[in-house]
Backbone atoms as SQL, in Angstrom:
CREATE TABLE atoms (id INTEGER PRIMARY KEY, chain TEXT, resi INTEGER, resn TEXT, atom TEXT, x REAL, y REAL, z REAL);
INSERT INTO atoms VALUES
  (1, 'A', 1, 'UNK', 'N', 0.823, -1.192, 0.000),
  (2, 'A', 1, 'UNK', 'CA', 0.000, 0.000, 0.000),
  (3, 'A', 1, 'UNK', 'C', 0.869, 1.259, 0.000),
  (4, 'A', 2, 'UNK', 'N', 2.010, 1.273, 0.331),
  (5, 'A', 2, 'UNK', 'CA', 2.467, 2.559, 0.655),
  (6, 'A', 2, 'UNK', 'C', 3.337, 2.685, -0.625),
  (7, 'A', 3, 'UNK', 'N', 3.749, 1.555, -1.493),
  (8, 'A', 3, 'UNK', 'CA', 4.924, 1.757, -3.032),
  (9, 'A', 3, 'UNK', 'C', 2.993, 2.452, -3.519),
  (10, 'A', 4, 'UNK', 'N', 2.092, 1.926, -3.533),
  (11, 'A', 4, 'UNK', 'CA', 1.075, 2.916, -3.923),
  (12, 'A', 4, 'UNK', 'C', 1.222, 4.001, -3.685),
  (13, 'A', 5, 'UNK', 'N', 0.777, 4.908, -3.040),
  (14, 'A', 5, 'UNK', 'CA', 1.270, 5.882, -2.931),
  (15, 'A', 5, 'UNK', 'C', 2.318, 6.742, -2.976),
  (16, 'A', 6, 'UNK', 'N', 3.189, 6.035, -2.676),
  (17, 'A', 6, 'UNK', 'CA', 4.857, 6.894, -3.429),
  (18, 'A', 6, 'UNK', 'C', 4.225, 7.048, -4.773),
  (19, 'A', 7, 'UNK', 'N', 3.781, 6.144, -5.429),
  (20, 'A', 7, 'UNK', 'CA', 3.697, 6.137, -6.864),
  (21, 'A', 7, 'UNK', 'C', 2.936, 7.257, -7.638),
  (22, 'A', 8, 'UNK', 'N', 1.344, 7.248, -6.537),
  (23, 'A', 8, 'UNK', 'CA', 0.805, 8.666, -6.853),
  (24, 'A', 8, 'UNK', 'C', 1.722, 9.586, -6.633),
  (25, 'A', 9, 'UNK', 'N', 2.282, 9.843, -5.426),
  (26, 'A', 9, 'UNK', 'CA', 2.640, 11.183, -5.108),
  (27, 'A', 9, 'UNK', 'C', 3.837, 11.726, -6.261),
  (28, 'A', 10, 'UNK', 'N', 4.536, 10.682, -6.667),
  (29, 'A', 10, 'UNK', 'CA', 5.388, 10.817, -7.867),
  (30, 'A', 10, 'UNK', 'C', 5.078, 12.001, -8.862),
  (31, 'A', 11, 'UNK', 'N', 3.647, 11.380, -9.373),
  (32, 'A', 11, 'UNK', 'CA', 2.817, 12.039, -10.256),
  (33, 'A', 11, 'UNK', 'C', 1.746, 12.638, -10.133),
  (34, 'A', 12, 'UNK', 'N', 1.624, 13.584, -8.618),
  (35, 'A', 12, 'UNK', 'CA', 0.409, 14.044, -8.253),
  (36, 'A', 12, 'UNK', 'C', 0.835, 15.753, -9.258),
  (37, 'A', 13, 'UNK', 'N', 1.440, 16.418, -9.288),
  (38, 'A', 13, 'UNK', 'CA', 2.156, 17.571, -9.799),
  (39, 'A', 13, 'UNK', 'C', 1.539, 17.796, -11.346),
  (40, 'A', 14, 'UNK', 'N', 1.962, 16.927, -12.452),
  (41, 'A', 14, 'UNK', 'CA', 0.838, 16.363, -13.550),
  (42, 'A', 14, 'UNK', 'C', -0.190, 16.076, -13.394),
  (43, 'A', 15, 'UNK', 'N', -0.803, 15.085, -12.048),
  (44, 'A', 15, 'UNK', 'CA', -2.281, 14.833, -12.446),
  (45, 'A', 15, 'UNK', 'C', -2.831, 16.359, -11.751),
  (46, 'A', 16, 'UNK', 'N', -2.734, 16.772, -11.426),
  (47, 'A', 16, 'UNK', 'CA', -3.180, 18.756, -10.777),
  (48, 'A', 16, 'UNK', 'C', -3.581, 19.376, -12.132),
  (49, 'A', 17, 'UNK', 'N', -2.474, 19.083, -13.200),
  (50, 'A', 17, 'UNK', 'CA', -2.888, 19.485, -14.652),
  (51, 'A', 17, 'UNK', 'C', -3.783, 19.308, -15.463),
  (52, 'A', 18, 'UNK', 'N', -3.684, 17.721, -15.516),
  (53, 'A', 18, 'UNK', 'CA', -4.140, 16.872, -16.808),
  (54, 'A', 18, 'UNK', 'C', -5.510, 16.564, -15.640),
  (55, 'A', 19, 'UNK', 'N', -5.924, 16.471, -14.276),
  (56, 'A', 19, 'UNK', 'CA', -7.137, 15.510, -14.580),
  (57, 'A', 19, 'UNK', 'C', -8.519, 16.189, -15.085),
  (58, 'A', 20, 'UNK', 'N', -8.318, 17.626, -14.786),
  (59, 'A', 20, 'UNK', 'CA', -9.606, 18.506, -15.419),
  (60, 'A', 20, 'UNK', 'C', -10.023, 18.295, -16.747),
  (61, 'A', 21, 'UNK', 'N', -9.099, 18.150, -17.563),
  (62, 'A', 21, 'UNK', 'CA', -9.590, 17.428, -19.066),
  (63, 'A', 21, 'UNK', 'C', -9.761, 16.154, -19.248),
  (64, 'A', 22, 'UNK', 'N', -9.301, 15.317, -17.978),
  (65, 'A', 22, 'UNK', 'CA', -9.719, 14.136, -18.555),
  (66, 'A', 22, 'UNK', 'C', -11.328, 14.003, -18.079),
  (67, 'A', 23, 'UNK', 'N', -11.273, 14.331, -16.459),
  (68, 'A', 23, 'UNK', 'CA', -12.516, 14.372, -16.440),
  (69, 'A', 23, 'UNK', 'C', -13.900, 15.026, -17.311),
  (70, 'A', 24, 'UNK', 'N', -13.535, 16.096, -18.026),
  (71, 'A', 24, 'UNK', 'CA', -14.562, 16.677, -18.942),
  (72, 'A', 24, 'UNK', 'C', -14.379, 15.497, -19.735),
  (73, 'A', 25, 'UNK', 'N', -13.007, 14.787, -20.698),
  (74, 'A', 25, 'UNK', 'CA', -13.517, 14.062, -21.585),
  (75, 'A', 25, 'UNK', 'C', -14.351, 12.960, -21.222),
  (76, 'A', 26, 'UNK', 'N', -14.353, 12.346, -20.381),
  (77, 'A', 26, 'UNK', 'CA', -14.561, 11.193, -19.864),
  (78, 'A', 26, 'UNK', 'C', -16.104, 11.688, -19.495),
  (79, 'A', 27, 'UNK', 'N', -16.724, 12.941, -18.676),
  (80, 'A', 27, 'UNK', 'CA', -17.799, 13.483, -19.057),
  (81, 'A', 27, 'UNK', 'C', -19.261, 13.073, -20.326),
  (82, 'A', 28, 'UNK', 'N', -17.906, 13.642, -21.056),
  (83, 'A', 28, 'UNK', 'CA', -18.762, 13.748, -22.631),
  (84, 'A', 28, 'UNK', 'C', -18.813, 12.337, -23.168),
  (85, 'A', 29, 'UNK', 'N', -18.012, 11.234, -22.771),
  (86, 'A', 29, 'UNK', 'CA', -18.076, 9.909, -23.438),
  (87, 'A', 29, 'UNK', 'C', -18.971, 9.362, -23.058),
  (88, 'A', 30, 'UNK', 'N', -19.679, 9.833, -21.202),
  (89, 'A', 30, 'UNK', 'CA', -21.233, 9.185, -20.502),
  (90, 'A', 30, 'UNK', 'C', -21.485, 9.418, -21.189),
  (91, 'A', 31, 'UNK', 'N', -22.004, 11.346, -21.272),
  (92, 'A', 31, 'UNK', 'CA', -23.352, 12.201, -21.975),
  (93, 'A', 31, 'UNK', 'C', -23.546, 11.983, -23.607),
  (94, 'A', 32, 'UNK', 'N', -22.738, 11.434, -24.596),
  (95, 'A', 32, 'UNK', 'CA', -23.112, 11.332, -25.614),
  (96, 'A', 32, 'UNK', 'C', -23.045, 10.058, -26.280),
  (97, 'A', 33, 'UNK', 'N', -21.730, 8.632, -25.715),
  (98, 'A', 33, 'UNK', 'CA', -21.731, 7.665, -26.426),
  (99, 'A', 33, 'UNK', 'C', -22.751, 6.877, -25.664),
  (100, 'A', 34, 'UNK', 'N', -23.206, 6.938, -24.116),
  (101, 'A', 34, 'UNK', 'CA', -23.891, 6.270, -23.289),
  (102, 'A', 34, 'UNK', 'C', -25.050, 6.837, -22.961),
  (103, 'A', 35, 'UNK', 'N', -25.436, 7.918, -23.318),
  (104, 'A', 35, 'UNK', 'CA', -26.623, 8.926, -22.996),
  (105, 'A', 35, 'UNK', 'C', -26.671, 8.877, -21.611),
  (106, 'A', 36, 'UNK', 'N', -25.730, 9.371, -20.607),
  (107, 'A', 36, 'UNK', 'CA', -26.046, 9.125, -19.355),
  (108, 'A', 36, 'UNK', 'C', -25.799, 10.813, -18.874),
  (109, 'A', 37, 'UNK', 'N', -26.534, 11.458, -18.331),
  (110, 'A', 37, 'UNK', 'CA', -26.563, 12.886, -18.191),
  (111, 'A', 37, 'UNK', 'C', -26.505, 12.672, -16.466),
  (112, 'A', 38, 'UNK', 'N', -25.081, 13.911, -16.074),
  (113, 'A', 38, 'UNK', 'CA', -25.510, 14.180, -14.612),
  (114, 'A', 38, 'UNK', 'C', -26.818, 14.675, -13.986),
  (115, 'A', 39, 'UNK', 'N', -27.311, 15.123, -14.777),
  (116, 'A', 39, 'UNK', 'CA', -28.580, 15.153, -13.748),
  (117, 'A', 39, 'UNK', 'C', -29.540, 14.129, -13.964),
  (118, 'A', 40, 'UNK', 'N', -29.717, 13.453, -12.188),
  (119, 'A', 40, 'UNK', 'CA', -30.584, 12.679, -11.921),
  (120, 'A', 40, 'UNK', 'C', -31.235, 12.836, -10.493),
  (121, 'A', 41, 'UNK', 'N', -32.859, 12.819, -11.456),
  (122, 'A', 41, 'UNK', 'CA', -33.389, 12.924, -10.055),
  (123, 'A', 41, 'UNK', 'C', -33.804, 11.974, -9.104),
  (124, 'A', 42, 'UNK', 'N', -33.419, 11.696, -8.481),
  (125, 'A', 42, 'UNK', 'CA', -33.480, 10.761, -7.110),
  (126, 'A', 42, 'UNK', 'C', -34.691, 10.813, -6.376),
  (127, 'A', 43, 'UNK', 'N', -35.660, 9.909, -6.921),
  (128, 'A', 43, 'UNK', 'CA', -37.075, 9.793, -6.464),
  (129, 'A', 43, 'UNK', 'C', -37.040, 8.795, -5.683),
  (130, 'A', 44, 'UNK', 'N', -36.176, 7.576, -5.865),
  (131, 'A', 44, 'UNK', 'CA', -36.067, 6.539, -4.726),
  (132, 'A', 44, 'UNK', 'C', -34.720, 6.012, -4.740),
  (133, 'A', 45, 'UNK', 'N', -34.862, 4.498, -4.091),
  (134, 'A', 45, 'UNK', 'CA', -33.326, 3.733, -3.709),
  (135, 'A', 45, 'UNK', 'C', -32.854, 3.451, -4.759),
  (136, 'A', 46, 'UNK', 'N', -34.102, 2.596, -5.831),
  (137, 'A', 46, 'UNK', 'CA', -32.738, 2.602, -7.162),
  (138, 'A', 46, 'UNK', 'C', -32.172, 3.617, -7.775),
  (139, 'A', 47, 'UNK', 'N', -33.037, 4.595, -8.205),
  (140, 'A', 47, 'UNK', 'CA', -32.130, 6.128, -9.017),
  (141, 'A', 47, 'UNK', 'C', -31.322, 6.374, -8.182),
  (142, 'A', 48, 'UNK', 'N', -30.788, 6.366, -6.557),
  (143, 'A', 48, 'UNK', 'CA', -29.628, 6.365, -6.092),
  (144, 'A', 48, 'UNK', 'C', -28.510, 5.543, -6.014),
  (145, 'A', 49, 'UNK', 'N', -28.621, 4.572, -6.083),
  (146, 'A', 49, 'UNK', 'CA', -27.998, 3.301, -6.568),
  (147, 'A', 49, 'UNK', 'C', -27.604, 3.636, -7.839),
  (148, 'A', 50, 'UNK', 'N', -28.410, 4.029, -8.811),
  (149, 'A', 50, 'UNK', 'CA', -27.971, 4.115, -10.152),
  (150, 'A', 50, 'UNK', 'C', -27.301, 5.562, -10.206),
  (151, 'A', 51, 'UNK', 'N', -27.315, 6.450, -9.432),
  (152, 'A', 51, 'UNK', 'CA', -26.505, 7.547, -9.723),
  (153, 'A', 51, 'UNK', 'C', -25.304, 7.268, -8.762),
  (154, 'A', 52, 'UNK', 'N', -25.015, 6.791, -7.502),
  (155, 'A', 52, 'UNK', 'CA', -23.589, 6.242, -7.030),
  (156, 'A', 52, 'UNK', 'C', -22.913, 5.277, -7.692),
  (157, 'A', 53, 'UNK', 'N', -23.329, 4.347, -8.839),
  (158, 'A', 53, 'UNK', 'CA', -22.936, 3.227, -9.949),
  (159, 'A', 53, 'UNK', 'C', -21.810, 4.776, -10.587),
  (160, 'A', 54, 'UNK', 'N', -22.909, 5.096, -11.253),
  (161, 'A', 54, 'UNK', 'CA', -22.334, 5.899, -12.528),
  (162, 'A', 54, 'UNK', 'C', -21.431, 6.620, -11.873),
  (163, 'A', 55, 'UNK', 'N', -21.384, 7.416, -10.732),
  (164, 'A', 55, 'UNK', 'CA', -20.472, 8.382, -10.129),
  (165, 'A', 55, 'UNK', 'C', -19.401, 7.993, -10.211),
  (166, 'A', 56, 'UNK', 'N', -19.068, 6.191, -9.287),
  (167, 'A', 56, 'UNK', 'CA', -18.146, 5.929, -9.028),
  (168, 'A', 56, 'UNK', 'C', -17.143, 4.846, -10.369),
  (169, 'A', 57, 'UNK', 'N', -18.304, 5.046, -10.949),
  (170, 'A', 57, 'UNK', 'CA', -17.063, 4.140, -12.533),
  (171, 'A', 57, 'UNK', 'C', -16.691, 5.356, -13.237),
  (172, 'A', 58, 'UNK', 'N', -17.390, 6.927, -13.616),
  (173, 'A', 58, 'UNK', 'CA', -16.691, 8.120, -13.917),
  (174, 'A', 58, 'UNK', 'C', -15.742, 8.139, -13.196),
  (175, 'A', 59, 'UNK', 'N', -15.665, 8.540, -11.822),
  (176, 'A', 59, 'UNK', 'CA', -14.711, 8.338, -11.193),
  (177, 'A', 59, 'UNK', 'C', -13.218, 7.638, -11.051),
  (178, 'A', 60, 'UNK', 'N', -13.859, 6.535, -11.210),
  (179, 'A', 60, 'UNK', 'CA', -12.372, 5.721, -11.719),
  (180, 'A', 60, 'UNK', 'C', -11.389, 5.618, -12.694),
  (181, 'A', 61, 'UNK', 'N', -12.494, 5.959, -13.967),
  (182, 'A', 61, 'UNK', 'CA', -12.199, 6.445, -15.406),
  (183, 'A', 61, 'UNK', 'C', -11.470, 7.221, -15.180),
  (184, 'A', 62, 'UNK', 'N', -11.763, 8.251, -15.011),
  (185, 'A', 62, 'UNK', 'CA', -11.097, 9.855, -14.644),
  (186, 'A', 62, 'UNK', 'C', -9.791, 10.114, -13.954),
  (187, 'A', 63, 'UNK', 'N', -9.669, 8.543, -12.891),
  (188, 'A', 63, 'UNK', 'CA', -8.575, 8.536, -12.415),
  (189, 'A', 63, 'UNK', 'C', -7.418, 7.693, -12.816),
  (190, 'A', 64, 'UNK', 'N', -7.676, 6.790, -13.701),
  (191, 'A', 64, 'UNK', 'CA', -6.786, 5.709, -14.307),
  (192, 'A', 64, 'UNK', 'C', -6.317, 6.789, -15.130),
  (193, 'A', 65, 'UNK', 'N', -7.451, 6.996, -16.345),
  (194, 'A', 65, 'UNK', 'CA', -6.930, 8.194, -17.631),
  (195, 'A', 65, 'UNK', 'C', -6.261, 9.157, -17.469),
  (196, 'A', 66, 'UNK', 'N', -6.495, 9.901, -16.369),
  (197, 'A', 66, 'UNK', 'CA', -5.383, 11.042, -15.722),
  (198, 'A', 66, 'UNK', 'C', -4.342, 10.153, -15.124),
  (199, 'A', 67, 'UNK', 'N', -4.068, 9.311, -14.235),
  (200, 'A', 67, 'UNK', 'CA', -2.575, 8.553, -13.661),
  (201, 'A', 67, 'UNK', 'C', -1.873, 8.071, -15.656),
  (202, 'A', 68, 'UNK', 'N', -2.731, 7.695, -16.103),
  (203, 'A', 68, 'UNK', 'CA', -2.049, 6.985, -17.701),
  (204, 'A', 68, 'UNK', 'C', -1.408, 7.817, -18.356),
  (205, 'A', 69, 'UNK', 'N', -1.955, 9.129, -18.627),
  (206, 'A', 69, 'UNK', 'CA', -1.732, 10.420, -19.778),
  (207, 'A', 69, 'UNK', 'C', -0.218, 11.176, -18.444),
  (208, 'A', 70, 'UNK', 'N', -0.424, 10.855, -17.383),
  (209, 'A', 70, 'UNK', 'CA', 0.894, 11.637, -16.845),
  (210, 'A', 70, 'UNK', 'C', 1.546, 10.162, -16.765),
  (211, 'A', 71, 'UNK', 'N', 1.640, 9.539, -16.803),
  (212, 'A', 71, 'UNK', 'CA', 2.816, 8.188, -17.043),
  (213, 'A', 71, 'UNK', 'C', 3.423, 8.481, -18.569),
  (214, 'A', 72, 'UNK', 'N', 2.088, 8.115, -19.014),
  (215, 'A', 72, 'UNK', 'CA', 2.999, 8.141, -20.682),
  (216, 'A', 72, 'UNK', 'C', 3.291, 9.768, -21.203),
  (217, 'A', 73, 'UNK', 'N', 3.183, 10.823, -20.771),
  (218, 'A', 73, 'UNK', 'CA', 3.771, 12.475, -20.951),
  (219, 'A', 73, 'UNK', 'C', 5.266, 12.135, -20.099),
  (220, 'A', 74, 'UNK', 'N', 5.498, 11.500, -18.745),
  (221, 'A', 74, 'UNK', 'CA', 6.742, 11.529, -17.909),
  (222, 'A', 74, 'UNK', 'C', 7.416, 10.590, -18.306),
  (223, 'A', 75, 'UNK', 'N', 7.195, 9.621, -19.670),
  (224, 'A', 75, 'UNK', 'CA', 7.595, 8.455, -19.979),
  (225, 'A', 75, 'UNK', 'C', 8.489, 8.960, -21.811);
């Protein structure tokens, strides 16, 4: 756990840069190849379920693609 983190912190300096665009791209790949739009309204347990799903796989996206694009720019 902790060579993890050395590893971010390596490349936290780049991802400060790069993750704002990845996250917009990664954005636009829900909202237009998946039709999945941030706004959702949360009338019950599943539309919340289904909006913490989507949050947290953007999320991850956003964070692999930003750690990748500053590996292969420092590479």
């Amino acid at each position: 756990m902790n060579s993890f983190f050395n590893f971010i912190a390596n490349y936290s300096f780049a991802i400060f840069f790069i993750h704002y665009y990845i996250i917009l791209l990664v954005h636009d790949i829900f909202k237009y190849i998946f039709h999945v739009n941030d706004v959702v309204l949360i009338n019950d347990f599943q539309s919340l379920c289904l909006w913490l799903i989507i949050g947290t796989v953007k999320f991850i996206f956003s964070f692999l693609g930003s750690l990748y694009v500053c590996i292969g720019i420092k590479k």
